[in-house]
C-alpha positions as semicolon CSV with decimal commas, in nm:
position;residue;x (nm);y (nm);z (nm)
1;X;13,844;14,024;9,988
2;X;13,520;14,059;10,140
3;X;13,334;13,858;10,400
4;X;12,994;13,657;10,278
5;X;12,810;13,891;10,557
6;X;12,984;14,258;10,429
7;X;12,917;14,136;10,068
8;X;12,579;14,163;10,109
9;X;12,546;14,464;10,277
10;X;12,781;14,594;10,022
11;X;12,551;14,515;9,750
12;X;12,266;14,704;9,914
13;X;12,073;14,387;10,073
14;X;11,902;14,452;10,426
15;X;12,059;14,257;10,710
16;X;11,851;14,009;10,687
17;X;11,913;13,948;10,361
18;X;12,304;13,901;10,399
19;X;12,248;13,665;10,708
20;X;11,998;13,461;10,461
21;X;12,295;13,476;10,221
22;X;12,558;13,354;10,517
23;X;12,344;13,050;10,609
24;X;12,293;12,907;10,234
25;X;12,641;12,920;10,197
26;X;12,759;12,748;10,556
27;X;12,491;12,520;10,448
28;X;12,643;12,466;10,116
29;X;13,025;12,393;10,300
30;X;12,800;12,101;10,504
31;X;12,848;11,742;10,404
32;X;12,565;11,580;10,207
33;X;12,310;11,314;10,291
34;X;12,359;11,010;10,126
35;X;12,079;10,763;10,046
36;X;12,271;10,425;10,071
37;X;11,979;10,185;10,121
38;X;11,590;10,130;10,056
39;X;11,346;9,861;10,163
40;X;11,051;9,783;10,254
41;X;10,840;9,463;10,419
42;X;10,947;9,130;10,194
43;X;10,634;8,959;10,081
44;X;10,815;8,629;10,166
45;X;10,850;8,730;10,459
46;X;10,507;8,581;10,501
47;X;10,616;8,253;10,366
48;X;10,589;8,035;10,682
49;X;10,274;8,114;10,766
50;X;10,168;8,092;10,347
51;X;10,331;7,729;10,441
52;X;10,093;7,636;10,751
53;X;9,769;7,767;10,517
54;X;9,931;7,552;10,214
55;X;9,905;7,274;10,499
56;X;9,577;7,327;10,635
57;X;9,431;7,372;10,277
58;X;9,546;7,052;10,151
59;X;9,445;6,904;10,516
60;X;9,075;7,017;10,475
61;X;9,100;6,938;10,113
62;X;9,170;6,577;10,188
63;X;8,949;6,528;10,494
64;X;8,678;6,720;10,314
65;X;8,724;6,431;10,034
66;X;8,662;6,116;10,282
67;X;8,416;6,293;10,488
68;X;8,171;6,451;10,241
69;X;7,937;6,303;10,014
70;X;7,886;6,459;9,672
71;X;8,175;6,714;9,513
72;X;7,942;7,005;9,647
73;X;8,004;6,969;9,983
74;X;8,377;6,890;9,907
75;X;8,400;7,235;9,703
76;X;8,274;7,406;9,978
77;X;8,532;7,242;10,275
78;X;8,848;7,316;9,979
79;X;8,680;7,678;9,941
80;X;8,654;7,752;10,286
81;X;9,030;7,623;10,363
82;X;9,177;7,848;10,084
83;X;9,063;8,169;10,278
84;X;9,415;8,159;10,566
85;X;9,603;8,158;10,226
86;X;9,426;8,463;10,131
87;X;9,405;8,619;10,469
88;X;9,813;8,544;10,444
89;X;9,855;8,692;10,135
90;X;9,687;9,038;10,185
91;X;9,841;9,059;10,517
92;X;10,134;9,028;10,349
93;X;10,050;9,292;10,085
94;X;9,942;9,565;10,367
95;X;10,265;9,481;10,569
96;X;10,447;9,544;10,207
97;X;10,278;9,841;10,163
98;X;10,300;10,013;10,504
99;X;10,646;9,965;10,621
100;X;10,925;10,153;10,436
101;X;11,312;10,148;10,573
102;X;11,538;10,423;10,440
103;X;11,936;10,386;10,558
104;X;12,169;10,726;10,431
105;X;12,505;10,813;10,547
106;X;12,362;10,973;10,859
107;X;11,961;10,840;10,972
108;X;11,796;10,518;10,931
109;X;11,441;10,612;10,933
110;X;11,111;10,372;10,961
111;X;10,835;10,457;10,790
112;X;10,480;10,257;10,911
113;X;10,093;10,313;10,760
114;X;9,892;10,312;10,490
115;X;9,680;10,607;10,503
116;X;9,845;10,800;10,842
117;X;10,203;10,736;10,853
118;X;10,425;10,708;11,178
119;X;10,808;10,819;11,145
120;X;11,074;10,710;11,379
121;X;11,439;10,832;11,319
122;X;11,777;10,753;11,500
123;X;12,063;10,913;11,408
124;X;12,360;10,676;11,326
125;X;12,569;10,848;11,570
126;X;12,347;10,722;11,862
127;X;12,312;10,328;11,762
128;X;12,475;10,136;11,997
129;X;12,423;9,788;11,870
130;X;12,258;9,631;11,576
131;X;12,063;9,250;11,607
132;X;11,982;9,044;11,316
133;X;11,685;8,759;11,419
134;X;11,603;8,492;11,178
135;X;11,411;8,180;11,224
136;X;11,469;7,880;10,971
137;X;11,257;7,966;10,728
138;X;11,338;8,318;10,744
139;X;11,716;8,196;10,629
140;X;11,561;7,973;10,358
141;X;11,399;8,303;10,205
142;X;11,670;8,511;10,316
143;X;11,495;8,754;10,492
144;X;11,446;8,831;10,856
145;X;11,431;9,108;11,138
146;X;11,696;9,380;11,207
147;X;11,646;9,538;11,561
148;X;11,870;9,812;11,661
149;X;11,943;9,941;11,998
150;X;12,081;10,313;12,033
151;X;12,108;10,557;12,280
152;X;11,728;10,789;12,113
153;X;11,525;10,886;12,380
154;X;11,223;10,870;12,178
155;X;11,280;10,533;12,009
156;X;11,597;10,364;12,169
157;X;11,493;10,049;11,988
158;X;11,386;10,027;11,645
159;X;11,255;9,769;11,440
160;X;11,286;9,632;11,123
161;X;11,056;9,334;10,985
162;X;11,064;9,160;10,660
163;X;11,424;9,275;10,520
164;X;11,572;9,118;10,236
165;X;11,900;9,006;10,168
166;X;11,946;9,063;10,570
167;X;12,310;9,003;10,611
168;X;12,396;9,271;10,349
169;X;12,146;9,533;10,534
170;X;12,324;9,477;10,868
171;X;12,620;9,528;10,696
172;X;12,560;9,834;10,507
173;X;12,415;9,956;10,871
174;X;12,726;9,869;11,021
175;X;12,925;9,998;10,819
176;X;12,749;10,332;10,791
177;X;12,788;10,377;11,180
178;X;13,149;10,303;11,142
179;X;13,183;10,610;10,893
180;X;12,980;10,891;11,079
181;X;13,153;10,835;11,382
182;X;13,473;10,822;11,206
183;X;13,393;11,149;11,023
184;X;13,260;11,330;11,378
185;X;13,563;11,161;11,538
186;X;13,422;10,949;11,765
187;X;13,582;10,667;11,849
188;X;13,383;10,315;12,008
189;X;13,545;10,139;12,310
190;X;13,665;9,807;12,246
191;X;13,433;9,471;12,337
192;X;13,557;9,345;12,666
């Protein structure tokens, strides 16, 4: 039976052919990344403040009514109160379509830009503790903010803003941790 690095020498390759050969196959005997989760920012997750410019719209609206004369000068007042809602809304969009999350069975990885892109990384190994934040109306969407804490020296805390369906994230994330220290071995001291 012949060894992966005298096979290749055997078959005539160079040296550095049969060590090429030897690390595609350790490589091969490696366990794979999983992707076990996507996401990205939750338009809703603007919601409250899309509530406050519903508010002061209809505020401005109705003060613009008793304090204007003619339906010009109302227009204008109901026109200018509509543009928070669509300063919300494309903040909203941007946020959407600059922050990506991606969870597999061994990083979770935060992706944030539109044109340059910043990438932070922690390895599941090194999180130490993972904090779920919602305010009311977060809950009411269910949405909200996942931070994580972990050991990184680059990032030791990561955010996440705007994740749907937050209580099943944290517990994907959770339970991800759980299995790659199980599989390295690793086991967490109890909570005192």
């Amino acid at each position: 039976l012949l060894d992966r690095r005298t096979e290749g020498v055997a078959e005539g390759r160079s040296g550095c052919q049969a060590g090429k050969t030897r690390n595609m196959v350790d490589m091969s005997n490696a366990q794979s990344e999983t992707t076990l989760w996507t996401g990205s920012y939750a338009t809703t997750a603007m919601a409250s403040l899309g509530v406050l410019a519903g508010v002061v719209w209809l505020a401005v609206t109705v003060l613009g009514w008793w304090l204007c004369d003619g339906w010009l000068a109302w227009l204008i007042a109901s026109a200018l109160a509509t543009v928070p809602a669509i300063v919300c809304w494309l903040v909203a969009q941007y946020r959407h379509l600059s922050l990506k999350y991606t969870l597999t069975s061994k990083l979770l990885i935060v992706e944030k830009g539109l044109l340059g892109r910043n990438r932070a990384r922690v390895a599941l190994l090194a999180v130490e503790d993972v904090d779920c934040q919602q305010s009311a109306m977060d809950r009411m969407f269910g949405i909200g903010k996942i931070k994580v804490l972990s050991n990184d020296r680059t990032d030791p805390t990561l955010s996440m803003a705007g994740v749907e369906d937050v209580q099943s994230v944290v517990g994907l994330l959770d339970q991800a941790c759980t299995e790659e220290r199980n599989r390295h071995g690793m086991v967490m001291p109890a909570a005192t």
